[in-house]
N, C-alpha and C positions, 0 to 999 in steps of 0.2 A: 125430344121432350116436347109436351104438349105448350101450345099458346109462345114459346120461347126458344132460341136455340143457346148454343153455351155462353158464345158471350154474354146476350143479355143475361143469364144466369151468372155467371164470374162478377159483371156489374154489379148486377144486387147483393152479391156476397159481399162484395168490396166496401157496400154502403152500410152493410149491417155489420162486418165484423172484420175493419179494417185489416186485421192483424193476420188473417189467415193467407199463406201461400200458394199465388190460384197457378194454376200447373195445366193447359190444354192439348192432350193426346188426339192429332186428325191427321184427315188423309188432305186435307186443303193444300194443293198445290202451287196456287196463287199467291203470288207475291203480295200485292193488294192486298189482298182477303187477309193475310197475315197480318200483316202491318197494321187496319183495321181495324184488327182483334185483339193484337197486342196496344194498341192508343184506346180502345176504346173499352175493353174489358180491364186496364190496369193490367195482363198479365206479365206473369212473372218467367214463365219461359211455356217457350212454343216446342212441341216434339211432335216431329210427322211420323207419320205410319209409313211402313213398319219401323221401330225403333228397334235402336243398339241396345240390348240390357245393360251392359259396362254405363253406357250414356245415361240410361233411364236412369239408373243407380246412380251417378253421380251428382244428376238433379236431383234425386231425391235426397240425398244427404246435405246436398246444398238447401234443399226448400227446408229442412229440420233445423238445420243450424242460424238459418235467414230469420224464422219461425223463433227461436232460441233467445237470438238477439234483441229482434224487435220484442218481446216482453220484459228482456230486461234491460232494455232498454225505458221503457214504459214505467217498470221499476224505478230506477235510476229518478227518471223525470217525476215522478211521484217524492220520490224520497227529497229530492234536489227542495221540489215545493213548499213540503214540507221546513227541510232547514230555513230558504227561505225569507218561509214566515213566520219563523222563532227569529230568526236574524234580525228581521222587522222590526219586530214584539220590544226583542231586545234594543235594537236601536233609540227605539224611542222613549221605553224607559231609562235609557239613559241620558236621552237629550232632555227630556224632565228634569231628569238628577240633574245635572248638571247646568241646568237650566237656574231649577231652586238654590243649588251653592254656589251661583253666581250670584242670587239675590241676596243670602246668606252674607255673603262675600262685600258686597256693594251695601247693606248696612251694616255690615260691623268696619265696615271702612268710614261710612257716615257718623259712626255712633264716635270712633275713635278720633274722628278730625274734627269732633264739636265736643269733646270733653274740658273742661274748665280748668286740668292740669295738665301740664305740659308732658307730650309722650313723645318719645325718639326710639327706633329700631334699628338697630343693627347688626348683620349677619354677614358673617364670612368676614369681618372686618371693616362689611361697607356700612355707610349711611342708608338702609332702603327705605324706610320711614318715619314724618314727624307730623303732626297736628298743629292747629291753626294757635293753638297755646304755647307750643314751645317756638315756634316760629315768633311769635307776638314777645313774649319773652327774653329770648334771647338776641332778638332782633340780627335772625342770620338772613331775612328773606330769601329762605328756600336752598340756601346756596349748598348746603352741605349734603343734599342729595346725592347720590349716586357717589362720592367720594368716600374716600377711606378715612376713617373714624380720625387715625392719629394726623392727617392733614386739615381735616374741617372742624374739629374740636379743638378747643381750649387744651391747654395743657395739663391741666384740674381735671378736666373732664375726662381725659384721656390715660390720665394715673388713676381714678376711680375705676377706670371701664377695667384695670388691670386686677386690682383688687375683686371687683364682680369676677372674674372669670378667676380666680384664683380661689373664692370664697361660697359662689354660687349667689349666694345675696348680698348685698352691703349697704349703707347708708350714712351720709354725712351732709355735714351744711354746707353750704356753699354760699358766693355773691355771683350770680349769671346776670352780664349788661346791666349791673349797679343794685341788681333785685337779689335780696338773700333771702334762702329757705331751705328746706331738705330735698336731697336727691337721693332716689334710691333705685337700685338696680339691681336685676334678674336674671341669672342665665338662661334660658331654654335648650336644652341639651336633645341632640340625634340620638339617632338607633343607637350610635357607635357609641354613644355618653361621652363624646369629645363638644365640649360647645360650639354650638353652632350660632346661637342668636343670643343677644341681650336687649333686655330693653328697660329704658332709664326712666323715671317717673321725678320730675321737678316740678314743688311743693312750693308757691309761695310763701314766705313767712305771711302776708302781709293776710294770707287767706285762710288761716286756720290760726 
């Protein structure tokens, strides 16, 4: 070949069109020279002359299938990219989401611990939440958190809460720490429609 011989020819194959299987038929006897050829050309297999046909053929079925891989290979890494960058996309539209119903979350937590009548929550039987009104109230300071309803409640309180779950809604007067008004109470029911939550709402007389 003019201006070049094969190697530098396999070279620039290799720079223009990575994927192709460079394959070099010579009479090069030299060890060197091979070696050479193969570090500096990339190639992928060396056959002296005269060749074996059986051999030739077997590189060549090998260079097809080598050939085979690496595009889909290439595929694969495309495709891969692609997921990804949907996986991305998606990620962070949900750290958004999830982001905003933390905000969501954090003022209706604010709105419910500054409401002017006293609110108490309880699921599964526990105490998991009460507001800065029924704490002030009933003057439990905090304590009936995390405890179970029929240990941290009144006894009143705690046959009412039987009523609500038996009734769905209920309401009656009460005296809570010397203060009388109306209590009233909610079930909030699961998928299963077994109660799961109730939550009680105390009314001072002294406020309505």
């Amino acid at each position: 070949m003019p201006n070049m011989d094969g190697v530098e020819f396999l070279k620039k194959v290799r720079t223009l069109w990575p994927e192709t299987v460079r394959i070099v038929l010579s009479e090069i006897a030299d060890t060197a020279a091979i070696v050479s050829a193969i570090n500096e050309g990339q190639i992928d297999s060396f056959i002296p002359k005269p060749w074996n046909n059986d051999d030739l053929k077997i590189t060549i079925t090998d260079a097809i299938e080598r050939y085979y891989l690496f595009n889909k290979k290439s595929e694969l890494t495309s495709e891969l990219v692609k997921v990804n960058t949907e996986l991305r996309k998606l990620l962070v539209e949900k750290s958004e989401l999830l982001e905003w119903e933390g905000k969501k979350l954090e003022i209706s937590q604010t709105i419910l611990f500054s409401l002017p009548v006293a609110v108490l929550g309880i699921s599964e039987d526990i105490v998991i939440q009460c507001n800065k009104a029924w704490a002030k109230d009933t003057d439990d300071r905090w304590f009936a958190l995390e405890k179970s309803a029929e240990n941290a409640l009144p006894a009143d309180i705690v046959e009412f809460l039987q009523e609500v779950k038996v009734s769905g809604t209920s309401k009656k007067r009460i005296t809570m720490n010397g203060v009388t008004g109306h209590i009233f109470g909610s079930v909030i029911r699961g998928e299963d429609k077994d109660p799961k939550s109730i939550t009680l709402v105390f009314i001072r007389g002294d406020v309505i």
